[in-house]
ZADO-1210 file (C-alpha; in nm, 4 decimals, padded with zeros to 6 digits):
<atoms>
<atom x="00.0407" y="01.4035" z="02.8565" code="UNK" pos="1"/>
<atom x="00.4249" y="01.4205" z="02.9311" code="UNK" pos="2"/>
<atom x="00.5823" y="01.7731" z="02.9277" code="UNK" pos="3"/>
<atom x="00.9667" y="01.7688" z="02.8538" code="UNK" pos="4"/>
<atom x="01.1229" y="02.0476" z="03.0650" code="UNK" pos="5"/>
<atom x="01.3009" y="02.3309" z="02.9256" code="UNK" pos="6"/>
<atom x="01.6797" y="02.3034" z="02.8627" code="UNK" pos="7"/>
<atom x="01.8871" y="01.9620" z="02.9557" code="UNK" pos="8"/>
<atom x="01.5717" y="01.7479" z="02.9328" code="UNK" pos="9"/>
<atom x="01.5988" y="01.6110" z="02.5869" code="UNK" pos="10"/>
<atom x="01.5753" y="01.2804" z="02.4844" code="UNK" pos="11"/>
<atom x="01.9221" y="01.0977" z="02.5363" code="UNK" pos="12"/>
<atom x="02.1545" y="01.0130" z="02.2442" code="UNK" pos="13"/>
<atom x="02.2541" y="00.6225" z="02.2582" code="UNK" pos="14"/>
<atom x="02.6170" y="00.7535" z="02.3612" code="UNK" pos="15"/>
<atom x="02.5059" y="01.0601" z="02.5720" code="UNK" pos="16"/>
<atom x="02.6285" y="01.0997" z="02.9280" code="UNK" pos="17"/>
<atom x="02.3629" y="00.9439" z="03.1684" code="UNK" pos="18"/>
<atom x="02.0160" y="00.9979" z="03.1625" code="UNK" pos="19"/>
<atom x="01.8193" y="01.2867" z="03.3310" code="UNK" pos="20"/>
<atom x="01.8353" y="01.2183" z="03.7493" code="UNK" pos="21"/>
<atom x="01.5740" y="01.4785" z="03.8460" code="UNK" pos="22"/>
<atom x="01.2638" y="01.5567" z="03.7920" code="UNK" pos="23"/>
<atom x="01.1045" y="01.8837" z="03.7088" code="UNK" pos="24"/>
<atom x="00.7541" y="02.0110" z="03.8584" code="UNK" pos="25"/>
<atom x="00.5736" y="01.8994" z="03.5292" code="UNK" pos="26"/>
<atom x="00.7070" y="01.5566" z="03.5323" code="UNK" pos="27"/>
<atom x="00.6015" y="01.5342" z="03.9017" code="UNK" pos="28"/>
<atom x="00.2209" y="01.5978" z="03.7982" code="UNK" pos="29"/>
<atom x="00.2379" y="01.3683" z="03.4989" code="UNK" pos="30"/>
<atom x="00.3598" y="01.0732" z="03.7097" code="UNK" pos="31"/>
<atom x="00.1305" y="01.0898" z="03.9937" code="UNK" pos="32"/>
<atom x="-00.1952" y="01.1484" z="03.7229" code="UNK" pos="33"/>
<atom x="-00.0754" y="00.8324" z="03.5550" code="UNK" pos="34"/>
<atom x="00.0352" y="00.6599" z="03.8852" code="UNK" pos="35"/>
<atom x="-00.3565" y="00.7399" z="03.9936" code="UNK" pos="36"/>
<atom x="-00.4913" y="00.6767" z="03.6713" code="UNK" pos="37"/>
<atom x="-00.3941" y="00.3341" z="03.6872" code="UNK" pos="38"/>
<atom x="-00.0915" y="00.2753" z="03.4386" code="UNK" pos="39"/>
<atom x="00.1358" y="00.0240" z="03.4467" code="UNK" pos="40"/>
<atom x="00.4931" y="00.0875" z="03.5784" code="UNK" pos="41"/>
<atom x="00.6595" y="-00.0627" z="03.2737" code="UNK" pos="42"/>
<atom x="00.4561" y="00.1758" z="03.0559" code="UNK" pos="43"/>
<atom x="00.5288" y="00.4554" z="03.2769" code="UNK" pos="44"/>
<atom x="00.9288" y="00.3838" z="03.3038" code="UNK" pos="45"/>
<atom x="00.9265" y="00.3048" z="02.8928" code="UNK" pos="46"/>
<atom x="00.7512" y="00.6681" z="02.8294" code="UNK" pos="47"/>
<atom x="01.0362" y="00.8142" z="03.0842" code="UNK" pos="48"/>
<atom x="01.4042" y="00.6401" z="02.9195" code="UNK" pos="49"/>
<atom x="01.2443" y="00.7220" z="02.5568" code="UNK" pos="50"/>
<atom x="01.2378" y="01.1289" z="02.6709" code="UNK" pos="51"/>
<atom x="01.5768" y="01.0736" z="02.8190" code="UNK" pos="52"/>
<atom x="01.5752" y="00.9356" z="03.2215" code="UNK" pos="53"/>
<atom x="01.8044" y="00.7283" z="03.3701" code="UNK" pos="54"/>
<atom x="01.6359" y="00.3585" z="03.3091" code="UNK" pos="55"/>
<atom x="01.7046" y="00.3464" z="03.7479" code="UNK" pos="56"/>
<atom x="01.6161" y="00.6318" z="03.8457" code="UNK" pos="57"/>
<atom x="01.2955" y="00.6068" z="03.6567" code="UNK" pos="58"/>
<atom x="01.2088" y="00.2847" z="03.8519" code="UNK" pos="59"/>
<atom x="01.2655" y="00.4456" z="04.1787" code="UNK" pos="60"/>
<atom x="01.0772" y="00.7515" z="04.0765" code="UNK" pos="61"/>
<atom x="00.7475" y="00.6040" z="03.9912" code="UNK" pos="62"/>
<atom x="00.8340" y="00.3886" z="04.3070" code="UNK" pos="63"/>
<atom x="00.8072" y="00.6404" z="04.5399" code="UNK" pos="64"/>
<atom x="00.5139" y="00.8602" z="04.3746" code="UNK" pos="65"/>
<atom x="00.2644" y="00.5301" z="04.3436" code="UNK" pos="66"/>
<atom x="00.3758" y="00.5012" z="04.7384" code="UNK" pos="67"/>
<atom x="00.2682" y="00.9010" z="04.8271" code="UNK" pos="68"/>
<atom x="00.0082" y="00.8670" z="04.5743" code="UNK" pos="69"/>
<atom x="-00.1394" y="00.5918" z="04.7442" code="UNK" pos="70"/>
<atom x="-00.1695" y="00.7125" z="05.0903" code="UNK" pos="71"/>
<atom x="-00.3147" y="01.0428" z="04.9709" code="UNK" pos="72"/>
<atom x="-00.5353" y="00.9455" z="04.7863" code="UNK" pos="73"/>
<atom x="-00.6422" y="00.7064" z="05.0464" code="UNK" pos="74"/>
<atom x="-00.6427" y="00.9782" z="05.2937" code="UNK" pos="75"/>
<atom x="-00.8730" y="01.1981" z="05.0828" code="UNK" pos="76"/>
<atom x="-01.0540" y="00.9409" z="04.9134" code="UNK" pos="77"/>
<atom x="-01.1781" y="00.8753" z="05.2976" code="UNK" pos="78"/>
<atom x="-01.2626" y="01.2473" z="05.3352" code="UNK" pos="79"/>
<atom x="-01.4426" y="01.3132" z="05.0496" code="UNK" pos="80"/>
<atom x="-01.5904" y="00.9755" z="04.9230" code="UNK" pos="81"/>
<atom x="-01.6843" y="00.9488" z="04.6050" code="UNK" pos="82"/>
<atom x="-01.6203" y="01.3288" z="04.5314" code="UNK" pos="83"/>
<atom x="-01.2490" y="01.2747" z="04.4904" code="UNK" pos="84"/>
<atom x="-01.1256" y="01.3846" z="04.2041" code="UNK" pos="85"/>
<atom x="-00.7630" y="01.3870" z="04.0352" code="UNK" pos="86"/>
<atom x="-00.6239" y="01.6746" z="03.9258" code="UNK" pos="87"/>
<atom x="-00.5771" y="01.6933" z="03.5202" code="UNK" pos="88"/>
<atom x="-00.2650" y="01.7004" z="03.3651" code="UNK" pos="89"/>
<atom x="-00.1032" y="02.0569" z="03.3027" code="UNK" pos="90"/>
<atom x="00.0054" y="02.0972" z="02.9940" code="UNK" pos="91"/>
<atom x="00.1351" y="02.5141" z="02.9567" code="UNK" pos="92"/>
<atom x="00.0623" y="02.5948" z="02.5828" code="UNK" pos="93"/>
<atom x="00.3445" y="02.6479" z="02.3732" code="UNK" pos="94"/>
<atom x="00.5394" y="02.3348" z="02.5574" code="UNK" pos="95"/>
<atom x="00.7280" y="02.1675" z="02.3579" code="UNK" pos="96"/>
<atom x="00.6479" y="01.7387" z="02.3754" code="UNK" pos="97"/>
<atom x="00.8497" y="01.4601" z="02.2367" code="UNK" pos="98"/>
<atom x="00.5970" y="01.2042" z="02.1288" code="UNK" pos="99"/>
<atom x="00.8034" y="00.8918" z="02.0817" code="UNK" pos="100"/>
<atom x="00.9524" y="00.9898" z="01.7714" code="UNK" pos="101"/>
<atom x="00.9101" y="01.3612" z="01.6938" code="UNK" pos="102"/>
<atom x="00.8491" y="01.6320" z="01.8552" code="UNK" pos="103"/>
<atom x="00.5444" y="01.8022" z="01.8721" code="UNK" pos="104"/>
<atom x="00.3745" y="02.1733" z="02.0273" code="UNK" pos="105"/>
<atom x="00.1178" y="02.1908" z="02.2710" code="UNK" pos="106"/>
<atom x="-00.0481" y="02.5346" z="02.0952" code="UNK" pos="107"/>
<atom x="-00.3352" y="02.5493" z="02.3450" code="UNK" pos="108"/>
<atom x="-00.4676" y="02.3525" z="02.6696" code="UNK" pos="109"/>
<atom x="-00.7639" y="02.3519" z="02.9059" code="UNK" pos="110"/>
<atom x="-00.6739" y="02.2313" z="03.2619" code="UNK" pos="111"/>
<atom x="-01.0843" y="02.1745" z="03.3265" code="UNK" pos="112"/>
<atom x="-01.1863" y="01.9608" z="03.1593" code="UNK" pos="113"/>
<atom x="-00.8290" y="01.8625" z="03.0498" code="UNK" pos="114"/>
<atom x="-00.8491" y="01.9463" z="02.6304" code="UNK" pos="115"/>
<atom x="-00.5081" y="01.9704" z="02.4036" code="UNK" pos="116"/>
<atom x="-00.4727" y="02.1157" z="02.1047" code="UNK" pos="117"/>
<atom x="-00.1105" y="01.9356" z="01.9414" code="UNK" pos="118"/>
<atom x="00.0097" y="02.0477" z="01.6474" code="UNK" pos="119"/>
<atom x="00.2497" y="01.8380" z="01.4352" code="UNK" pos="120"/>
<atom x="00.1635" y="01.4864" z="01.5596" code="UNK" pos="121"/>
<atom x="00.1596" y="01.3726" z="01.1728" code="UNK" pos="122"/>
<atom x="00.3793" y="01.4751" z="00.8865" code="UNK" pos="123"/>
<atom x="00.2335" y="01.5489" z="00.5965" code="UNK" pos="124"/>
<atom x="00.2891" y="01.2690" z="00.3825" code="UNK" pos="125"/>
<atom x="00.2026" y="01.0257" z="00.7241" code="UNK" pos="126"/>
<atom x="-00.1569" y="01.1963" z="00.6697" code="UNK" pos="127"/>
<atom x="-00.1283" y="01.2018" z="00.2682" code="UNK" pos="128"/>
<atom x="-00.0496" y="00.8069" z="00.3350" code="UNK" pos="129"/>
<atom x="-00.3438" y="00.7239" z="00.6252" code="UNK" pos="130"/>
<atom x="-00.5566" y="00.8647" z="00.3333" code="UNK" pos="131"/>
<atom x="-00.4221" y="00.6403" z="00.0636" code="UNK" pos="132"/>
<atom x="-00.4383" y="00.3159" z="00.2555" code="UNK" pos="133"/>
<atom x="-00.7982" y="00.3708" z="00.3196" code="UNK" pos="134"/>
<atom x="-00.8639" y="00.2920" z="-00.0424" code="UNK" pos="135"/>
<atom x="-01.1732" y="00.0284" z="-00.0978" code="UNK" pos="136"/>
<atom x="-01.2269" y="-00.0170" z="00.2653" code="UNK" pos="137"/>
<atom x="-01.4612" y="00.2785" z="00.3558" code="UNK" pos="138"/>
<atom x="-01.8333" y="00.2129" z="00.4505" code="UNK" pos="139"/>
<atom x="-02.1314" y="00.4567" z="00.5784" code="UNK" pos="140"/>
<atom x="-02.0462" y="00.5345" z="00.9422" code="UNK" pos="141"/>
<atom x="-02.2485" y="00.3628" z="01.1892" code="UNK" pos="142"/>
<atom x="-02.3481" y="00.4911" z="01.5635" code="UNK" pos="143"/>
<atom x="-02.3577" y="00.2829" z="01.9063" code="UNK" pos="144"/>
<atom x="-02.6730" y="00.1297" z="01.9732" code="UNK" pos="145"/>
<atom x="-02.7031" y="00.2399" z="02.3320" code="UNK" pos="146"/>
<atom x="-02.9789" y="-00.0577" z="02.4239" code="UNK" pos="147"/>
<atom x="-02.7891" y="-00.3668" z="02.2834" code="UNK" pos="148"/>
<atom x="-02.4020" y="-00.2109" z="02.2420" code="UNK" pos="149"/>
<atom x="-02.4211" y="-00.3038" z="01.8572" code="UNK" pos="150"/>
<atom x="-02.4351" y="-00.0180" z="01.5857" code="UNK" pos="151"/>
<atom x="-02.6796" y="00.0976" z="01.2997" code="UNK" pos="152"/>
<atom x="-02.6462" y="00.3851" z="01.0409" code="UNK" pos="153"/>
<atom x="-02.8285" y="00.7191" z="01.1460" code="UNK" pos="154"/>
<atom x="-02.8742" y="01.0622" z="01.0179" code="UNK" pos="155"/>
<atom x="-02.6569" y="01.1845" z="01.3248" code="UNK" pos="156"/>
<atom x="-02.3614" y="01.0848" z="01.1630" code="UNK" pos="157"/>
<atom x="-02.2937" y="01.1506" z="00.8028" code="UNK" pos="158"/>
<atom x="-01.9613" y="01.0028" z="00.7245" code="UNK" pos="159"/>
<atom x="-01.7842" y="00.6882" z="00.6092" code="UNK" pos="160"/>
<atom x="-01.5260" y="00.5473" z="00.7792" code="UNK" pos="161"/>
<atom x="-01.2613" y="00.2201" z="00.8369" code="UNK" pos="162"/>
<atom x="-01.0609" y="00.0878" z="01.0632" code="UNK" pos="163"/>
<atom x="-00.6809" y="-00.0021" z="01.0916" code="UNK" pos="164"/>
<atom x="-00.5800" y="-00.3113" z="01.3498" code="UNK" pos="165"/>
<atom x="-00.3341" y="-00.2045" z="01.6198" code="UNK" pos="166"/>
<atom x="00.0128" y="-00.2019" z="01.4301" code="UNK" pos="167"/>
<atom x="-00.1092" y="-00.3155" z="01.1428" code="UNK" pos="168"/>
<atom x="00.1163" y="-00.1415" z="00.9724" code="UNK" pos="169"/>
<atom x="00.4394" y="00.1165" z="00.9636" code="UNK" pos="170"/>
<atom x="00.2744" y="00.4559" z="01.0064" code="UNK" pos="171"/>
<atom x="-00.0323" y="00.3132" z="01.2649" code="UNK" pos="172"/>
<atom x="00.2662" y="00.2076" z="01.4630" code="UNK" pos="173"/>
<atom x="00.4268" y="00.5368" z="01.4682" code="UNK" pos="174"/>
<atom x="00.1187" y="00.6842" z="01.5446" code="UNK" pos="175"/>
<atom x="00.0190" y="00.4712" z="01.8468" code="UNK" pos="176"/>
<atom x="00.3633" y="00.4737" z="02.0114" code="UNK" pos="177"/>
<atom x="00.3557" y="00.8651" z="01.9294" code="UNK" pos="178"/>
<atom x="-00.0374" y="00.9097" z="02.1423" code="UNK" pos="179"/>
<atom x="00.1086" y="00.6426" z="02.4314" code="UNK" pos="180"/>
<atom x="00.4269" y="00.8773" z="02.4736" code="UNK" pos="181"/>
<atom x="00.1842" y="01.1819" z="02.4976" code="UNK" pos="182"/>
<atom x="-00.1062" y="01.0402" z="02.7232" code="UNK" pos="183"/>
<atom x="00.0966" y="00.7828" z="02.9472" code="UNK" pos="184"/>
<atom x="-00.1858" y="00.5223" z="02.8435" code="UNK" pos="185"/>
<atom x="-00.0359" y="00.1536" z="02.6871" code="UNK" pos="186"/>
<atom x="-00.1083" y="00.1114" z="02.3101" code="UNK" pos="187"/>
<atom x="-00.2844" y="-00.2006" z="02.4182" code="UNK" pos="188"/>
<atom x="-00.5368" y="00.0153" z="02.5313" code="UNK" pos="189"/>
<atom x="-00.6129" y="00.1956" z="02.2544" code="UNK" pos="190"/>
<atom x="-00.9095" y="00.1069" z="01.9814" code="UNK" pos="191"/>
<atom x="-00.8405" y="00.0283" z="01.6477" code="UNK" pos="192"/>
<atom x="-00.7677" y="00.3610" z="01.4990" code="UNK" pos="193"/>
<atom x="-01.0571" y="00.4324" z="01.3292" code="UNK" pos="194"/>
<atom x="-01.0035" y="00.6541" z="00.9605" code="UNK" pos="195"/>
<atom x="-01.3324" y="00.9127" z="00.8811" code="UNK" pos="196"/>
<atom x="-01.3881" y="01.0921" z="00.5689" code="UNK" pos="197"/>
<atom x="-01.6910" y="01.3472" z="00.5457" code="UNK" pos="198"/>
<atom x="-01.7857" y="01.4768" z="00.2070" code="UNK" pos="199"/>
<atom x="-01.9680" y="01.8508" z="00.1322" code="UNK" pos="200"/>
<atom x="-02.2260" y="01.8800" z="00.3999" code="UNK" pos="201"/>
<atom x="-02.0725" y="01.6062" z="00.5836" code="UNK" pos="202"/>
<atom x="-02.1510" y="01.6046" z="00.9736" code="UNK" pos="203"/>
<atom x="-02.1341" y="01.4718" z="01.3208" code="UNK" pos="204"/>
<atom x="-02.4341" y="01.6000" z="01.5863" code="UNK" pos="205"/>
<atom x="-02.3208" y="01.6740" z="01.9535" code="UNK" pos="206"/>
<atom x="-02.2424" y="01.2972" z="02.1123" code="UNK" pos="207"/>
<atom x="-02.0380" y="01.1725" z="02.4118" code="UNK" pos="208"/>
<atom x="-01.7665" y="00.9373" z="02.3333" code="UNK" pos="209"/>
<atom x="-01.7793" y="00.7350" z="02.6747" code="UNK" pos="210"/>
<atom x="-02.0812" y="00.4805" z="02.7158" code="UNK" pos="211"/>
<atom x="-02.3108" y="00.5984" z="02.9344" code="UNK" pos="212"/>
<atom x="-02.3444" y="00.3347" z="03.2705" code="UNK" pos="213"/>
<atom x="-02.7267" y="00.4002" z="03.2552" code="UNK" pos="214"/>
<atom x="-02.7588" y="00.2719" z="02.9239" code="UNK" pos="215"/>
<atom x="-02.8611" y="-00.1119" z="02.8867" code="UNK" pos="216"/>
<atom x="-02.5232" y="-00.1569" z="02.6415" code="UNK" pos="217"/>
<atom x="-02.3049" y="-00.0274" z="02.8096" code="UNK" pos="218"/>
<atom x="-02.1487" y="-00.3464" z="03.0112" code="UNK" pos="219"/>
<atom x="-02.0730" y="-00.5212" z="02.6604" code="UNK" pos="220"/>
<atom x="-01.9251" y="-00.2399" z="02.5397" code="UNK" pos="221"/>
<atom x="-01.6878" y="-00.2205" z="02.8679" code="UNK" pos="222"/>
<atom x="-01.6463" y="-00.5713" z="02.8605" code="UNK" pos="223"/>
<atom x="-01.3816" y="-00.5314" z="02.6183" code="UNK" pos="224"/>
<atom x="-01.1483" y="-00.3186" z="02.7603" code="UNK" pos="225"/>
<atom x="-01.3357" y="-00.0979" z="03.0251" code="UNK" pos="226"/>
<atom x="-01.5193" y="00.2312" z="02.9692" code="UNK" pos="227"/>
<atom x="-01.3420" y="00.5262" z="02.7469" code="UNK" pos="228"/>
<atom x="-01.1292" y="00.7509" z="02.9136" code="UNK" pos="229"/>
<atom x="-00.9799" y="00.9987" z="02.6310" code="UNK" pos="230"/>
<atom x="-01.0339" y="01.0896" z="02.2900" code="UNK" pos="231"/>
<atom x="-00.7488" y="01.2042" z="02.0403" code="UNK" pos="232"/>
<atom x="-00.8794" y="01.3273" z="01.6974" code="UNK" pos="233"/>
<atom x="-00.6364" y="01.3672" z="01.4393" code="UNK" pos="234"/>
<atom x="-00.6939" y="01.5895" z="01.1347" code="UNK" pos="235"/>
<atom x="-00.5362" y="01.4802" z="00.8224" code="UNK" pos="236"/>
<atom x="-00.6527" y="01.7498" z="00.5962" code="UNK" pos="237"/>
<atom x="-00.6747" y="02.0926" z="00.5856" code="UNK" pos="238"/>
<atom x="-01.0771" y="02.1961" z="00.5129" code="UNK" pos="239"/>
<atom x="-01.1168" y="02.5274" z="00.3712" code="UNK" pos="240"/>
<atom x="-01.4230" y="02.5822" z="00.5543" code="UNK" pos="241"/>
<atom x="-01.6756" y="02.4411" z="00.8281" code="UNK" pos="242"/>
<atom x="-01.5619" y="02.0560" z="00.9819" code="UNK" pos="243"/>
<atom x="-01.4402" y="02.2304" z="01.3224" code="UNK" pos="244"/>
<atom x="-01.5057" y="02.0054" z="01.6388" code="UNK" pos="245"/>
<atom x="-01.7408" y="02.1788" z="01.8566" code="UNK" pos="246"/>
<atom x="-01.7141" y="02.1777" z="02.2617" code="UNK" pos="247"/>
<atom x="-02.0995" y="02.3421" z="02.3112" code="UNK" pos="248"/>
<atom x="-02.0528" y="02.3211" z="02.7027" code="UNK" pos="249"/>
<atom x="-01.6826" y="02.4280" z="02.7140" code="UNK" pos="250"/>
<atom x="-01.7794" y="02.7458" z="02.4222" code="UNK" pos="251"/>
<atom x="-01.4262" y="02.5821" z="02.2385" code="UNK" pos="252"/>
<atom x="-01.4550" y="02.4943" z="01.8523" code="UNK" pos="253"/>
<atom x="-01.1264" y="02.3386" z="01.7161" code="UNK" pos="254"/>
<atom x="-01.0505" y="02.3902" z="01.3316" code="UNK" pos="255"/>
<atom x="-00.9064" y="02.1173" z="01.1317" code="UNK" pos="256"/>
<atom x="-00.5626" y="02.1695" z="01.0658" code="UNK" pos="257"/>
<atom x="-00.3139" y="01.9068" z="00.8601" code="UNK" pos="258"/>
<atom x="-00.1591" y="01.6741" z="01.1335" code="UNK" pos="259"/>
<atom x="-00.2552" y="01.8498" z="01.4367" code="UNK" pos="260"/>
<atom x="-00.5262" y="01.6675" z="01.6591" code="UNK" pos="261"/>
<atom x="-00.7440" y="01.7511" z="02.0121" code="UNK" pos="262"/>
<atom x="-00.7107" y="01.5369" z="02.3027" code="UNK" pos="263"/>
<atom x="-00.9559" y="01.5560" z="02.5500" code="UNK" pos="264"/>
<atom x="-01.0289" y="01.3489" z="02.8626" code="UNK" pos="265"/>
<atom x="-01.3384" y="01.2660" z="03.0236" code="UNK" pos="266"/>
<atom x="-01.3036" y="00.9926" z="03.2956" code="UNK" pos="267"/>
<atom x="-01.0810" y="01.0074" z="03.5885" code="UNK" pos="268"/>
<atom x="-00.9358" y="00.7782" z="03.8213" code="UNK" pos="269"/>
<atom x="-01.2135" y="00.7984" z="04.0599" code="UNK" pos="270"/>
<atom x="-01.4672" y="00.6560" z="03.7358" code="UNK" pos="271"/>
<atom x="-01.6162" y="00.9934" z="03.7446" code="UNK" pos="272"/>
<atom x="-01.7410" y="01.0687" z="03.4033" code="UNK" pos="273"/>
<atom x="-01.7304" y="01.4627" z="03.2605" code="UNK" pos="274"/>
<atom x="-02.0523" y="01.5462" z="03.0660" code="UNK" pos="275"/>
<atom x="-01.8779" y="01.8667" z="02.9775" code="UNK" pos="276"/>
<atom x="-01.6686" y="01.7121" z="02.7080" code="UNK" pos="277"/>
<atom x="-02.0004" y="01.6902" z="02.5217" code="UNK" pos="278"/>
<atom x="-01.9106" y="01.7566" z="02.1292" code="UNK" pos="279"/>
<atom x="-01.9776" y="01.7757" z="01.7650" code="UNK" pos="280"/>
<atom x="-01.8731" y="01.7604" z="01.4113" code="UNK" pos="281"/>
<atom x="-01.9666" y="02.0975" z="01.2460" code="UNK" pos="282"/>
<atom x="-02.0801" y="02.0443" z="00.8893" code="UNK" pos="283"/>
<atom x="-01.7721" y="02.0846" z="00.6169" code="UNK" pos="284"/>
<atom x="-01.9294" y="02.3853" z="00.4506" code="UNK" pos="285"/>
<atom x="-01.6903" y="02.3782" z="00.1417" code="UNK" pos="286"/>
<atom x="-01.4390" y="02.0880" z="00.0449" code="UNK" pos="287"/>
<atom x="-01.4194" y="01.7531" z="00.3028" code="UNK" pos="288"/>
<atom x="-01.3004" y="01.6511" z="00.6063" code="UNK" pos="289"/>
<atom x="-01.0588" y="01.3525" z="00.7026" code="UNK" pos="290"/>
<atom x="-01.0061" y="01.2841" z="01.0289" code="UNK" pos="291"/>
<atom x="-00.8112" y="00.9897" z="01.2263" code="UNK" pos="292"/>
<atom x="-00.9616" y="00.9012" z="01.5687" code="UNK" pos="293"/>
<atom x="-00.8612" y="00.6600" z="01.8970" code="UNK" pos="294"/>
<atom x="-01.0710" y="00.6283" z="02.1823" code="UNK" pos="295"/>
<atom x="-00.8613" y="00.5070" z="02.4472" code="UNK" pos="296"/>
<atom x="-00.9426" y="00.2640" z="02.7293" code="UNK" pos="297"/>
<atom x="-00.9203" y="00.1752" z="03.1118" code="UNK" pos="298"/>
<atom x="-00.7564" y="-00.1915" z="03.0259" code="UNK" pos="299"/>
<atom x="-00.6180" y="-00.3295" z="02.7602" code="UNK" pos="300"/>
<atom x="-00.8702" y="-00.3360" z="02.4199" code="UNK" pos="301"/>
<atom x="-00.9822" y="-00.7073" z="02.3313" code="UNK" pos="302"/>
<atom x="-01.2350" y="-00.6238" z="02.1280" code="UNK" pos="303"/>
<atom x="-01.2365" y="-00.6475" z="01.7348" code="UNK" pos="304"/>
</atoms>
């Protein structure tokens, strides 16, 4: 996630003096964990002019961290193997973020395993429309099949759900620009985002988002667009009671608030995978729950 600094670094008018030539300690960590993680400079640079950098200095920026970034890590990569780890992104709560087009509040963060809470990612009607558009396409949730990498219906999971294409329309777009700008990671490597609703009772047991390597699925799963990396969970209703998502290991339960959402990662650069983001969809005790998720990806998503 990008952290705008506090004062002069604010997203440039189109006829504002030049764009920001320095950067601040935050934007230092959110380059090189991006840099590391894999991103594309063009991503990277697009991110940086649309929360108000000089379009140059950008380039030269990201230059010169991939080129440091490089021969560290290559220098403890040789030291420590395949225990290297990158450092999560460091997001203080109560930061302020522009996401694209809006800003947004960082109202709480854990640096280990990296979690978010955001509030404000969606407007209300943006949520009240998500909703709306889901009409006549919702269908019983299914769950991966972890020996073939298809899916089947199962009493883990009791929910229906649907599925927007990328862009496929105004306020998906706005959404996916608005999680790139926040997580550094290209829309093209984002799932479909995928709508859930979950009546009275309604519930999701513990599960890991990434695929497992041991499983026999799990290489056509990846084959699409490498293994998960992050999760963002959008809530687009407020539920008067139960729906929270549940970290067991990390002792963290989120509550669903009305166009806030968690982000948590659980891959690094290295391809270590963190067990610890292990997590569940409390039963909704009393009303439902509506939820908007994206899994997001190593490379670009192919799949359908």
């Amino acid at each position: 996630m990008n952290e705008l600094a506090p004062g002069n670094e604010q997203p440039a008018e189109p006829t504002a003096a030049p764009g920001i030539t320095r950067l601040s300690a935050s934007w230092q960590d959110w380059l090189t964990t991006n840099v590391m993680r894999g991103c594309a400079d063009a991503d990277m640079t697009k991110v940086m002019v649309e929360n108000g950098f000089d379009p140059t200095f950008s380039i030269h920026a990201i230059g010169i961290v991939r080129s440091m970034s490089e021969r560290v890590k290559g220098e403890v990569g040789a030291a420590l193997g395949t225990d290297f780890k990158v450092e999560p992104i460091r997001l203080p709560a109560g930061a302020r973020v522009r996401a694209h087009d809006r800003d947004v509040n960082i109202v709480f963060t854990l640096n280990n395993p990296n979690v978010a809470v955001i509030d404000g990612l969606l407007s209300e009607a943006e949520c009240d429309k998500l909703m709306q558009l889901t009409n006549g396409r919702m269908k019983s949730s299914q769950v991966v099949d972890r020996k073939s990498g298809g899916s089947y219906e199962s009493h883990v999971r009791k929910s229906e759900g649907c599925h927007f294409n990328r862009g496929e329309n105004a306020v998906v777009q706005r959404v996916e620009q608005r999680i790139a700008a926040l997580t550094g990671v290209p829309v093209d490597c984002g799932e479909p985002l995928q709508m859930l609703h979950y009546g009275l009772g309604g519930e999701y047991l513990a599960h890991q988002d990434f695929f497992d390597p041991a499983d026999p699925g799990s290489p056509v799963l990846t084959k699409v667009g490498g293994q998960r990396i992050a999760t963002l969970v959008i809530y687009l209703n407020n539920v008067p009671e139960g729906g929270d998502t549940n970290f067991p290991e990390l002792e963290l339960s989120v509550k669903p608030r009305k166009g806030s959402a968690v982000y948590f990662e659980y891959l690094n650069a290295a391809g270590q995978l963190d067990t610890r983001c292990l997590h569940a969809g409390t039963p909704v005790a009393k009303g439902d729950k509506w939820i908007a998720t994206k899994w997001l990806r190593q490379r670009p998503y192919v799949g359908t």
